[in-house]
FIVOKE-475475 format. One record per residue: residue in one letter; x, y, z of N, C-alpha, C in turn. Coordinates in steps of 0.001 Angstrom, whole numbers, padded with zeros to 6 digits, always signed. Example, Ala and Ser with C-alpha at 12.3 -4.5 7.8 and 13.67 -1.06 7.14 Angstrom:
2
A+013190-005690+007800+012300-004500+007800+013200-003300+007800
S+012850-002250+007080+013670-001060+007140+012900+000030+007870
! end
This chain:
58
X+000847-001177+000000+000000+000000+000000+000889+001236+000000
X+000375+002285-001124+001459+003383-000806+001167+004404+000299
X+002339+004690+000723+002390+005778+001652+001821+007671+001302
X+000764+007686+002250+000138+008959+001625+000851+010212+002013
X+000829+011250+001279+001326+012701+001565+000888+013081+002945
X+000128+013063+003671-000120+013239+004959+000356+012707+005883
X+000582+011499+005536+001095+010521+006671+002324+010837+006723
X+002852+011151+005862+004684+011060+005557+004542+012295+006629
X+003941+013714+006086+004325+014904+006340+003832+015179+007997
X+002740+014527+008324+002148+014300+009869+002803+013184+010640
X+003792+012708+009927+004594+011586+010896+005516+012317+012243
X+004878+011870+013621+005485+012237+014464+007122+011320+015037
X+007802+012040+015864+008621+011940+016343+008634+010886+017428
X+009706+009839+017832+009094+008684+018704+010573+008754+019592
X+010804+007516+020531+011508+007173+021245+012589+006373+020659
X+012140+005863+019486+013062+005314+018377+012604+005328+016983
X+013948+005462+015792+013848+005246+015166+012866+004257+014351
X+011501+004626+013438+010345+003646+012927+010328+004238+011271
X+009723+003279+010632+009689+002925+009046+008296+003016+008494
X+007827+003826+007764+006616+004437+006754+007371+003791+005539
X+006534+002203+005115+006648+001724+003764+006073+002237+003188
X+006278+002208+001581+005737+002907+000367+005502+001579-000689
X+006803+000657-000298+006594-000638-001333+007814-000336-002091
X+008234-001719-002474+009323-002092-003549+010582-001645-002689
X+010830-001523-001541+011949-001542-000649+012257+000315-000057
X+011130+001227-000962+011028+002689-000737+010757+003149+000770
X+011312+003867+001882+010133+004135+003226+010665+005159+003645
X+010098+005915+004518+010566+006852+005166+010818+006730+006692
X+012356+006768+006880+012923+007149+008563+012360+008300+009092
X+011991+007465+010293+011275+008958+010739+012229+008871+012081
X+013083+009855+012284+014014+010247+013547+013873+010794+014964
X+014144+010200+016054+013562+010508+017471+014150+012170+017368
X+014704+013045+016716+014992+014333+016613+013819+014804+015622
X+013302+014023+014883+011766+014556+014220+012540+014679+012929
X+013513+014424+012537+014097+014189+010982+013353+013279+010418
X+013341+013400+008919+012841+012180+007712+013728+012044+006676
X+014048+010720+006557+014639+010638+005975+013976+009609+004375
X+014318+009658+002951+013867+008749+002387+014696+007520+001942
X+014338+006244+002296+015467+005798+002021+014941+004529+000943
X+015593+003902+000307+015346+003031-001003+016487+001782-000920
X+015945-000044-000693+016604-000453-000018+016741-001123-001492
X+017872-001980-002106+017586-002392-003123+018778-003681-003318
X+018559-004399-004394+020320-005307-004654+020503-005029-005666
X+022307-005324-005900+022978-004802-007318+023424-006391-006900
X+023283-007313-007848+024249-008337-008004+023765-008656-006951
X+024710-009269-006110+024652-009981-004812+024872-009083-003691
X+024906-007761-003576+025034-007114-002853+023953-006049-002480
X+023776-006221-001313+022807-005204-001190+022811-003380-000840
X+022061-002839-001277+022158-001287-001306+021589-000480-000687
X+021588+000634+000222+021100+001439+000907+021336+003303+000048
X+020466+003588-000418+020211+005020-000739+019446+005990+000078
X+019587+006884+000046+019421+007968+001792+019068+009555+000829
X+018042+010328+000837+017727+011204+000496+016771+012221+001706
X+017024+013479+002035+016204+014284+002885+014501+014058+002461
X+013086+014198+003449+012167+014691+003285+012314+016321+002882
X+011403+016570+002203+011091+017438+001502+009755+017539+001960
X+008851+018174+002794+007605+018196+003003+006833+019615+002862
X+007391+020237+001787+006637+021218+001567+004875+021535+000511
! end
């Protein structure tokens, strides 16, 4: 199920680090400092990949 514009942008701040899936390995970190992060989990070959981009919630 994808992750809606509200939810991302109304995602509160917790006691730990938690994960807003979007699907296909896409979600958003949401940071006990109230940061978001987007991150995209993926494999090249046999190795697996982590990509890291800021929320943008304007």
């Amino acid at each position: 199920m994808a992750l809606k514009d509200l939810e991302a942008r109304y995602a509160t701040k917790r006691a730990k680090d938690y994960k807003l899936t979007d699907g296909q390995g896409l979600y958003l970190l949401v940071r006990p400092n109230g940061s978001k992060l987007w991150r995209m989990k993926y494999r090249f070959g046999d190795k697996e990949k982590l990509t890291c981009s800021p929320f943008s919630g304007r």
